[in-house]
C-alpha positions in Angstrom: 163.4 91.1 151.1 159.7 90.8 151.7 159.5 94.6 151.4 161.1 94.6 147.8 158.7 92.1 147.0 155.9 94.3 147.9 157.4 97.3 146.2 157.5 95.3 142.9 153.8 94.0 143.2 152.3 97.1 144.5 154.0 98.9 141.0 153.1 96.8 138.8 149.3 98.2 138.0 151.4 101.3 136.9 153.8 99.5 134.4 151.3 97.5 132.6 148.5 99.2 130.4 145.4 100.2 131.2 143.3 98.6 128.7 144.5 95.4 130.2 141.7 95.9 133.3 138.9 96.6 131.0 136.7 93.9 129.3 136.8 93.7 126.1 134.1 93.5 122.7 131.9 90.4 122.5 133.2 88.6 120.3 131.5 88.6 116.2 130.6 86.0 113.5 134.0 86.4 112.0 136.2 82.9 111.1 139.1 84.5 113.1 140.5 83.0 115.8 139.3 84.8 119.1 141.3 87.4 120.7 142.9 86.7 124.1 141.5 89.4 126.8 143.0 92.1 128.8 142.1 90.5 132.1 143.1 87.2 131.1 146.9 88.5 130.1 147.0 90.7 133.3 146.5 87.4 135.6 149.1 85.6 133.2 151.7 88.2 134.0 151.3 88.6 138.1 151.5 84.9 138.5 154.6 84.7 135.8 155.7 87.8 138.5 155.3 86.4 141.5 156.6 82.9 140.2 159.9 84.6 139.2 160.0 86.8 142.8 159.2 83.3 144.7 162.3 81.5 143.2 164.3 84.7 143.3 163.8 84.7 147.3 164.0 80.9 147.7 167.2 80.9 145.9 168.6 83.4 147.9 167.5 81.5 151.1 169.6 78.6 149.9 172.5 80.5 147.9 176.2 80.2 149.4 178.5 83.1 148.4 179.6 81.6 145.8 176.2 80.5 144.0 173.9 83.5 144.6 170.5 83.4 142.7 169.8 85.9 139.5 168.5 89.3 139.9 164.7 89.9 140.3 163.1 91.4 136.5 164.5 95.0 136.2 161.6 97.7 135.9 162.8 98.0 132.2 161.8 94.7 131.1 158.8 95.0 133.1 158.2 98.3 130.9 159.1 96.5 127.7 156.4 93.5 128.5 153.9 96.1 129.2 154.3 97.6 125.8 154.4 94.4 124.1 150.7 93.7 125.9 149.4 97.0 125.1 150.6 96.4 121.3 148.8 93.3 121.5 145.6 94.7 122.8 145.0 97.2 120.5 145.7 94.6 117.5 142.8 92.4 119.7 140.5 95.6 119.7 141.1 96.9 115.9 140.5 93.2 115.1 136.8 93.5 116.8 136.1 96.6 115.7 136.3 95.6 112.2 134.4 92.4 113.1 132.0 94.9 114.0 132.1 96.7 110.7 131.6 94.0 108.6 128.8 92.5 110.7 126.9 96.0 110.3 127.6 95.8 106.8 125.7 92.4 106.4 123.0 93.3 108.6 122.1 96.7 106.3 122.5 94.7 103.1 118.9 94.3 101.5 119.4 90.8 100.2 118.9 87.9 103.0 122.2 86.1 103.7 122.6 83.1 106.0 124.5 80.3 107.1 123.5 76.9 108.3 124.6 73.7 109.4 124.8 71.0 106.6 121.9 68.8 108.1 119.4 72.2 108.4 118.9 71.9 111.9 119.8 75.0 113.0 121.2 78.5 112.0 124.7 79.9 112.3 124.5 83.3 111.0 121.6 85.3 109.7 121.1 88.8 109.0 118.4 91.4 109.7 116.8 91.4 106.3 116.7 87.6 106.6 114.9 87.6 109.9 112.5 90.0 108.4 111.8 88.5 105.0 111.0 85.6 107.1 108.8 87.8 109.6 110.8 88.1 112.5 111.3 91.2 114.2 114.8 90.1 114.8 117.8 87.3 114.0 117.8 85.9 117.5 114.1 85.4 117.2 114.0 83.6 114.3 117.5 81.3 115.5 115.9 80.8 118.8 112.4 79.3 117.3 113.3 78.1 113.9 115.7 76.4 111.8 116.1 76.2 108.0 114.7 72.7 106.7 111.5 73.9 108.3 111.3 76.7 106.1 111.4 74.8 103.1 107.7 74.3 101.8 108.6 71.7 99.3 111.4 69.5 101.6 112.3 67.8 97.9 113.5 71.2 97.1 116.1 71.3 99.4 116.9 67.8 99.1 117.7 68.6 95.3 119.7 71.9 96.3 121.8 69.8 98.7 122.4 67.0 95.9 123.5 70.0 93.6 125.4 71.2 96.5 127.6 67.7 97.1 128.2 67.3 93.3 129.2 70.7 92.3 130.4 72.7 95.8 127.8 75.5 94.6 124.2 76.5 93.5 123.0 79.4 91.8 119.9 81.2 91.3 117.6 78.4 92.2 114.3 79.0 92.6 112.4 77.5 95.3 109.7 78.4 97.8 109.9 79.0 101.5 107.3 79.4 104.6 107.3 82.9 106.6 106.1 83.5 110.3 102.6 83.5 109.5 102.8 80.9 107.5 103.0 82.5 104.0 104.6 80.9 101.2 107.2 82.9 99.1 108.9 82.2 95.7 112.8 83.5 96.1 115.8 82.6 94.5 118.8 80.9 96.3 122.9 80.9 95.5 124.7 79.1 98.1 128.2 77.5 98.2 128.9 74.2 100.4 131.8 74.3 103.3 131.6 70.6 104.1 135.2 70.3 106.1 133.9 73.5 107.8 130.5 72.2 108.3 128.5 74.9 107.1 126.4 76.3 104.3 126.5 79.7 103.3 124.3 81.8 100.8 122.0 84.5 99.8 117.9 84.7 99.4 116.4 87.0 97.0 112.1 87.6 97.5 110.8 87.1 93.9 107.3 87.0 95.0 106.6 90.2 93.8 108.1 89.6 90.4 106.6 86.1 90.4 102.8 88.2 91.1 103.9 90.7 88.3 104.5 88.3 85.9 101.3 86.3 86.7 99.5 89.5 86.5 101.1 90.6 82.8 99.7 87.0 81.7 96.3 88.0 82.8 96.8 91.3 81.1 98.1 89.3 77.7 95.0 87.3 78.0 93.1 90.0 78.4 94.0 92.0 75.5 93.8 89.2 73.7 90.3 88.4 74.5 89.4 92.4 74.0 91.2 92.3 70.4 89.0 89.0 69.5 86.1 90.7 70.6 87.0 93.6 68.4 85.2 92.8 64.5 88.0 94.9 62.9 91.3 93.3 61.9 94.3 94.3 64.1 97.8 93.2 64.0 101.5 94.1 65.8 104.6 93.9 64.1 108.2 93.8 65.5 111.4 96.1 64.1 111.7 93.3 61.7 108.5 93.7 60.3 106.9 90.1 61.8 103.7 89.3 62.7 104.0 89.3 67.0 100.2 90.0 68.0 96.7 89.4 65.6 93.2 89.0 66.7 90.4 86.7 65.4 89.1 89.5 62.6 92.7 89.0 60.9 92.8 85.3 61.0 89.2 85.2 59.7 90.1 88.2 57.0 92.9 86.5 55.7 91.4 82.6 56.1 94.6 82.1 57.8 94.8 80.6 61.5 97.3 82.5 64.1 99.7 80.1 64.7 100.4 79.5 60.8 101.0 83.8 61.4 102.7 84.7 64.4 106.6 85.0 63.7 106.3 85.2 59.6 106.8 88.6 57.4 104.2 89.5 54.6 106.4 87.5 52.4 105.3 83.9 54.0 101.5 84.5 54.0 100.8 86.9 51.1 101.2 86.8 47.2 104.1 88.3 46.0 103.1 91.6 44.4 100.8 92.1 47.5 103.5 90.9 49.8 106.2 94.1 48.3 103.6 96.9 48.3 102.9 95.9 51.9 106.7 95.7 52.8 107.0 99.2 50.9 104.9 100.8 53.3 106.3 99.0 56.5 109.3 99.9 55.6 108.4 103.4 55.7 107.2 103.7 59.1 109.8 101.7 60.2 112.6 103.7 58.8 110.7 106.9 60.8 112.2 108.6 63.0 109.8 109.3 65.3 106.1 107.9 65.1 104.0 108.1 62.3 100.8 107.3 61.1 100.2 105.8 57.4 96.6 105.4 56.1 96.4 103.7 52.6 93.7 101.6 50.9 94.8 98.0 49.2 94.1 94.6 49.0 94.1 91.6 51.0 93.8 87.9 49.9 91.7 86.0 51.4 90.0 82.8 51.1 86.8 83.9 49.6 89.5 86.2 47.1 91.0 89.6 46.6 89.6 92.3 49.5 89.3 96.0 49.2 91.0 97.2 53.0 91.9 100.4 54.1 95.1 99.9 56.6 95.7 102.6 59.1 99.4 101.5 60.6 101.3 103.7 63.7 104.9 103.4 64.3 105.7 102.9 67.7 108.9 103.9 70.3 109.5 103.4 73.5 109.8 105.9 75.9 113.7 106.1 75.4 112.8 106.6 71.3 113.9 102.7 70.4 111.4 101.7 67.6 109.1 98.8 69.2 107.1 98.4 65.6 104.1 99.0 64.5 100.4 98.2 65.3 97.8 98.5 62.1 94.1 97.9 61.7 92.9 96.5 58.9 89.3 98.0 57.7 87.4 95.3 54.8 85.9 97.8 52.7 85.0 95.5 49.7 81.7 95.7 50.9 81.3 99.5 51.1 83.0 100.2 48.0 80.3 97.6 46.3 77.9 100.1 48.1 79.3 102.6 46.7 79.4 102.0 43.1 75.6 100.9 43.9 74.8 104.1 45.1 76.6 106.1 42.1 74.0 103.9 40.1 70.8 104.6 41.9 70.8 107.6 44.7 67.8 106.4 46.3 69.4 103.4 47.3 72.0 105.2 48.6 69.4 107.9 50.4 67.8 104.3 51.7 71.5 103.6 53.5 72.2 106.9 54.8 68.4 108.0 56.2 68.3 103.9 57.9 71.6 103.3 59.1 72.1 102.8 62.6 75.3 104.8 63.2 74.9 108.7 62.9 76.2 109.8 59.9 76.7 113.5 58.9 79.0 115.9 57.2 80.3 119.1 58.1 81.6 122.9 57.4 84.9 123.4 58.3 83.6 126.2 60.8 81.8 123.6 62.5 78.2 123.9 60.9 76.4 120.6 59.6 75.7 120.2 56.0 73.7 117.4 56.9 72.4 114.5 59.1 70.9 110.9 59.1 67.7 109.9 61.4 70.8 108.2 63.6 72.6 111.1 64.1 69.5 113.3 64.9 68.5 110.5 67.3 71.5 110.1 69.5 71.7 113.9 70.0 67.9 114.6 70.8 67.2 116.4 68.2 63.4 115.8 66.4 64.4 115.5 63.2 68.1 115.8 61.3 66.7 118.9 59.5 66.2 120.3 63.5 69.7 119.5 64.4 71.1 121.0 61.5 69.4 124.2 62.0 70.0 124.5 65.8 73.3 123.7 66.1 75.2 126.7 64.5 78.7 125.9 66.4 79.4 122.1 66.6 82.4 123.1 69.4 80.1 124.7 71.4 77.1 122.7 71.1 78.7 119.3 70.4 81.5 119.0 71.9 81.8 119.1 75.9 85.2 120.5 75.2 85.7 122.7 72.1 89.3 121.8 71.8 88.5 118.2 71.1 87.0 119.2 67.4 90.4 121.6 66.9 91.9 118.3 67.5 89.8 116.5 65.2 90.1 118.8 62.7 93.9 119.0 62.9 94.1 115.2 62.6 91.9 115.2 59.2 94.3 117.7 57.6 97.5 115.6 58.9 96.1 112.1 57.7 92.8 113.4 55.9 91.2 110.2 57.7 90.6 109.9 61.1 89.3 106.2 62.6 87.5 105.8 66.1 87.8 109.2 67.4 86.6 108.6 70.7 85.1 112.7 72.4 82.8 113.3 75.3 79.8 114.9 73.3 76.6 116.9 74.4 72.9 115.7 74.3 70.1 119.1 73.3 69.4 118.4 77.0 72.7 119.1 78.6 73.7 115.1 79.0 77.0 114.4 78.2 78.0 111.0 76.8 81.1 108.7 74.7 80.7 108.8 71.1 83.6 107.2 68.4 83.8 109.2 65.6 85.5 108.0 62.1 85.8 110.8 59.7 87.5 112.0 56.6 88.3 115.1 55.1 87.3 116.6 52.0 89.8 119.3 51.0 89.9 122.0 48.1 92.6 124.0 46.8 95.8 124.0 48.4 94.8 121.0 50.5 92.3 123.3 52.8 90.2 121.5 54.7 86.8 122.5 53.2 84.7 119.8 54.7 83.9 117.0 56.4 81.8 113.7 56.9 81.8 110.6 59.1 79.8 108.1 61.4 79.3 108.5 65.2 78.5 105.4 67.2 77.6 105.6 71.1 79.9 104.1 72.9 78.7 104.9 76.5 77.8 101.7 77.6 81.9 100.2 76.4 83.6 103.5 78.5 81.4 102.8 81.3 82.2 99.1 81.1 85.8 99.8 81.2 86.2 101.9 84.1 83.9 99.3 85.5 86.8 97.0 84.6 89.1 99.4 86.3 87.5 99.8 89.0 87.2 96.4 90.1 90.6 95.6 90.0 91.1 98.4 92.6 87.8 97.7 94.8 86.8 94.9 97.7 83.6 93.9 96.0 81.9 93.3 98.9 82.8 96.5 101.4 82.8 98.4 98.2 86.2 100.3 99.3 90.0 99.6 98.3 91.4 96.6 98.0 94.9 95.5 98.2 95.8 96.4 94.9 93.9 99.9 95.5 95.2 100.5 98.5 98.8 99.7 97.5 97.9 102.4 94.5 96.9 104.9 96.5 100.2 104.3 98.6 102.4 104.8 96.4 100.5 108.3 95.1 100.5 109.4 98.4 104.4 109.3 98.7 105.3 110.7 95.5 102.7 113.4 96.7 104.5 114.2 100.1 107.8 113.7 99.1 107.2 117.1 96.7 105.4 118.6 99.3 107.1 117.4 102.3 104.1 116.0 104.6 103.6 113.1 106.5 101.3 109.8 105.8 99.7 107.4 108.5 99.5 104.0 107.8 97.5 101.4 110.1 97.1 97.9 109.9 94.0 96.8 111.5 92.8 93.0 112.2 89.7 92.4 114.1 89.4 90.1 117.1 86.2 87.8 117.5 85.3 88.1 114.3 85.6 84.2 113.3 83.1 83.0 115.9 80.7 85.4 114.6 81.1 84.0 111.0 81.0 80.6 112.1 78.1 80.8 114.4 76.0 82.9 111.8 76.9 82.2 108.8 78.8 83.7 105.8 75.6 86.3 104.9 75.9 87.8 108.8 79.8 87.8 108.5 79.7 89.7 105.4 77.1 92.1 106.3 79.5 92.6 109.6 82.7 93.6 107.1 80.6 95.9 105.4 79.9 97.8 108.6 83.0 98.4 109.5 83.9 99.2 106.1 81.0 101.7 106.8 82.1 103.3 110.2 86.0 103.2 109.1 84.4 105.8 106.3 82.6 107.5 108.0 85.4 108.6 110.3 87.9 109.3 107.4 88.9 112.8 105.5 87.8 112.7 102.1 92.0 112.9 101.3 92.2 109.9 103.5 91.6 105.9 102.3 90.2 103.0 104.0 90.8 99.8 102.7 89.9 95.7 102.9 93.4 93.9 102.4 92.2 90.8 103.6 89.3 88.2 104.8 89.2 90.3 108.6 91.8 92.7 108.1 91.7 96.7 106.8 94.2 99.2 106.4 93.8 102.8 106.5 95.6 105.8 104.8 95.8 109.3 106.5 97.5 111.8 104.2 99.1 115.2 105.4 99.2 114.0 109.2 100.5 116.2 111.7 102.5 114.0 113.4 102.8 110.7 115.6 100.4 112.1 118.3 97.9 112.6 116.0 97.7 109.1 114.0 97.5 107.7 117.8 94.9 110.1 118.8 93.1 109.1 115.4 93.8 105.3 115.6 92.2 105.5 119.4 89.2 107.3 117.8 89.0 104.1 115.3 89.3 101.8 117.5 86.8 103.0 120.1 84.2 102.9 116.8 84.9 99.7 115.9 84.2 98.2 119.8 80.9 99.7 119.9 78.3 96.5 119.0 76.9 96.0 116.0 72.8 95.1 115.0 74.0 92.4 112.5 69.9 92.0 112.2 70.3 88.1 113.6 72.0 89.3 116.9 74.2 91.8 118.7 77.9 91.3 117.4 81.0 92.6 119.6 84.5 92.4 118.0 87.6 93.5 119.0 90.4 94.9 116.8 94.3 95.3 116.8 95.5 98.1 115.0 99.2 98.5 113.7 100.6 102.2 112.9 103.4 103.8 111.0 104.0 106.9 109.8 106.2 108.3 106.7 108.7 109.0 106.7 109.8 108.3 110.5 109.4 104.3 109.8 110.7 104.8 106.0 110.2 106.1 102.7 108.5 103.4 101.2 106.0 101.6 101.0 107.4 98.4 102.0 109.0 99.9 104.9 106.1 101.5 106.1 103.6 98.3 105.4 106.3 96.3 107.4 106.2 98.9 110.3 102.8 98.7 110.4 102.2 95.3 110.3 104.6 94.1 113.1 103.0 96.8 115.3 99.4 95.4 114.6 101.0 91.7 115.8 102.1 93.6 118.8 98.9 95.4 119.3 97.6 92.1 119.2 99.2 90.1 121.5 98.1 92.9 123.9 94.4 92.4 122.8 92.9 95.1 120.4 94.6 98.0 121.3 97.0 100.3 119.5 100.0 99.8 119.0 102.8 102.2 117.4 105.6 100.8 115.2 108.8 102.2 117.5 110.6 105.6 115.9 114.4 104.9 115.0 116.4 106.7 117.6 117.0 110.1 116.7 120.9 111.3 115.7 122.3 113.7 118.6 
């Protein structure tokens, strides 16, 4: 007897499965119930054998002939149990595996999705892009360190989202603003539903920061415009498909005696007279009705407070880049007074002599071969020549000897026979002594015989000092004024040209974060003027040690970043990044005193940390923390595991 026991026990390895010795998958964040284990069913089933085999035996101690005790389990239902448990398991193990799937599914979506308990004391379920919108190089960081009414940086926010939650099960699209890692605040947008029997909240957090910054920044460039219009003394104006008054600048509201807000929104019929009001809708119509963009050019009249006004309107149709009409922008040229002049000068030429030989503009006219008729004292003046009679005798070839490019008076020319008059022509021209310089040039044709352009005439103003101002302008949206090198804004630029560059070409970019350590003590000790003068010599040696293809940058108070375009590799933006970083140790003669820093320097490189910019910035930037925890060293954002 005791030997058929042990025949039945030692077999029984063989009849169940094999799965059932294994461990099995750790368990997911799915609401399923949890699978029961291999080992746990094999124990279940030897002490459910043995128990049978123990009361098999001690019934046959105790059995009389005429009572014996039931057989022991055949090896066929010992067989059929084992399927059944190997059925089971691999139900168990298909259910993980998808638990699996799904969780990898949440983790690569690019939208942050969570799930908290009801009071917001801790997280349930977060995925990566959650942890890192929130700065955290992974979800069990950010669970183990932080928990969601913390992150809140108006706690009345949330306290309205959870009312909203209560009374309607569901919130969506609010916008609120939440607290990263380092302790920047970022505008997102929140849909979340309410489990209250389960005790949970789940939902989904969208970054609108940048779209919040791009609309703040359109604003600016509104207000901007705006102010540039204003500043502008002709009258200029933007209408809509439906031929309303969208955009106006003080010349129109001063030229009409009308004030904007009485404008915006209304067609020519609300604010002009009648039979003004249809010749004007006439001509809209026309451009509007285009099928491409025109130009129209016509002189009329405007009413204004003082009266009728003599204008000439020069109106563009305009499309979008997909060919869906926009509108149209005009200007609006009073020419009351000049056609007064005019019909003085018909009376008495040596008034109009008087004009032409004192005006401050350059004034001349033209061959249609590019030889000047004439000249005024102005025109002479701005192009170095003695005397206008000088310039007209030197300058046999105005494309030549004009014109720093020749094509740029085919183009003029072209435009006068297309719309015989041609308004603020703006052309890089040439001083008699080689120096080149901005000139607007409005001009009209005069034509002969089959519409040939046979001549003409115009005024030329300087506008050096306005181009210069605006790539001033330019610039200093795109420059740290004090380190004179990129900016944020410039550096993020440049980026973004870089990638578009190597992804045609198919070469690598280094990125490197770089914060420097000590540098608030010196500021504080010194003052402002020493730590400024300190930025701007690292600004200096960063420079010094760059390609001319590469860019350094000033993305913050103590903090740079530095682009390195076509890079050979890994190895070489850490050989690089060591040679930076021993420049910036070396002291510094910040005239007061000595100054030592440190720095901690981040790196990344395209496109083994990712193809964009945000990927690489975030690379970058979580190896710089890493570099510094270590104390300013270098420290490489890891490579994703290469595919076998």
């Amino acid at each position: 007897m005791h030997s058929r026991t042990c025949a039945i026990l030692t077999g029984l390895p063989a009849l169940l499965p094999s799965s059932a010795f294994s461990a099995v998958a750790d368990s997911t964040a799915v609401s399923s119930p949890p699978a029961i284990s291999s080992t746990l069913l094999t124990g279940i089933i030897i002490l459910w054998v043995v128990s049978v085999l123990f009361a098999w035996r001690h019934g046959r101690k105790h059995a009389t002939p005429q009572n014996e005790p039931e057989a022991a389990p055949s090896a066929e239902a010992l067989i059929t149990l084992r399927d059944e448990l190997e059925a089971k398991d691999k139900a168990c193990l298909k259910a993980s595996l998808e638990a699996q799937e799904l969780r990898s599914l949440i983790d690569l979506a690019q939208v942050a999705i969570f799930r908290s308990s009801l009071d917001g004391s801790r997280f349930l379920f977060i995925n990566k892009s959650c942890a890192q919108l929130l700065g955290y190089d992974s979800a069990e960081n950010l669970t183990s360190t932080t928990t969601p009414i913390t992150l809140h940086a108006d706690p009345a926010i949330r306290d309205a989202m959870m009312d909203v939650l209560d009374k309607h099960g569901r919130v969506d699209n609010l916008e609120l603003e939440f607290v990263d890692k380092r302790g920047n605040i970022h505008q997102a947008l929140v849909t979340a539903t309410l489990h209250k029997e389960e005790g949970y909240i789940q939902g989904a957090v969208m970054d609108i920061s940048e779209s919040k910054e791009a609309e703040r920044l359109l604003r600016n460039s509104h207000t901007f415009l705006q102010t540039l219009l204003n500043a502008l003394p002709t009258a200029v104006f933007f209408k809509d498909a439906e031929a309303r008054y969208q955009l106006l600048n003080k010349a129109f509201e001063e030229l009409l005696g009308q004030k904007a807000e009485d404008l915006l929104g209304k067609s020519v019929f609300d604010i002009a007279p009648r039979h003004l009001a249809e010749k004007y809708h006439e001509m809209d119509k026309t451009l509007l009705e285009s099928r491409g963009p025109a130009i129209q050019q016509y002189e009329y009249q405007v009413q204004g407070d003082g009266g009728l006004r003599d204008v000439i309107f020069n109106k563009e149709s305009m499309f979008d880049e997909n060919g869906n009409l926009l509108g149209l922008v005009g200007v609006i040229f009073d020419i009351t007074d000049r056609k007064r002049i005019e019909n003085s000068l018909r009376r008495a030429e040596e008034r109009y002599r008087a004009l032409y030989m004192n005006a401050a503009e350059g004034i001349f006219t033209a061959t249609a071969d590019g030889r000047f008729v004439g000249v005024n004292p102005a025109m002479s003046q701005m192009f170095g020549y003695d005397s206008p009679a000088n310039m007209t005798y030197k300058v046999t070839d105005m494309g030549t000897q004009v014109f720093a490019d020749p094509q740029q008076l085919e183009i003029l020319k072209k435009r006068l026979v297309g719309e015989k008059v041609v308004n603020r022509f703006e052309a890089q021209v040439i001083r008699r002594d080689g120096q080149q310089f901005w000139v607007a040039i409005s001009s009209r044709g005069i034509f002969g015989l089959g519409d040939r352009l046979e001549r003409f005439e115009g005024l030329v103003m300087d506008i050096t000092a306005q181009k210069r101002s605006e790539e001033e302008l330019a610039m200093m949206v795109v420059t740290d004024p004090l380190t004179s090198i990129a900016n944020r804004i410039g550096m993020g630029q440049q980026l973004e040209t870089m990638l578009r560059q190597a992804e045609r070409s198919d070469c690598q970019i280094g990125l490197l974060f770089i914060d420097l350590d000590g540098f608030k003590p010196i500021n504080d000790s010194f003052g402002h003027q020493t730590g400024d003068f300190l930025l701007q010599q690292v600004a200096k040696r960063l420079s010094q040690r760059l390609r001319g293809s590469d860019v350094a940058a000033r993305v913050g108070g103590d903090e740079f970043a530095v682009l390195l375009w076509d890079v050979a590799g890994p190895a070489a933006v850490e050989r690089l990044s060591r040679e930076l970083l021993a420049t910036l140790l070396d002291p510094y003669d910040c005239k007061v005193t000595v100054c030592t820093i440190g720095a901690s320097i981040g790196g990344s490189i395209y496109p083994h940390h990712g193809r964009t910019a945000n990927e690489l910035l975030s690379a970058a930037d979580s190896a710089m923390y890493e570099a510094k925890r270590e104390g300013s060293q270098f420290s490489f954002a890891p490579l994703p595991a290469t595919k076998e």
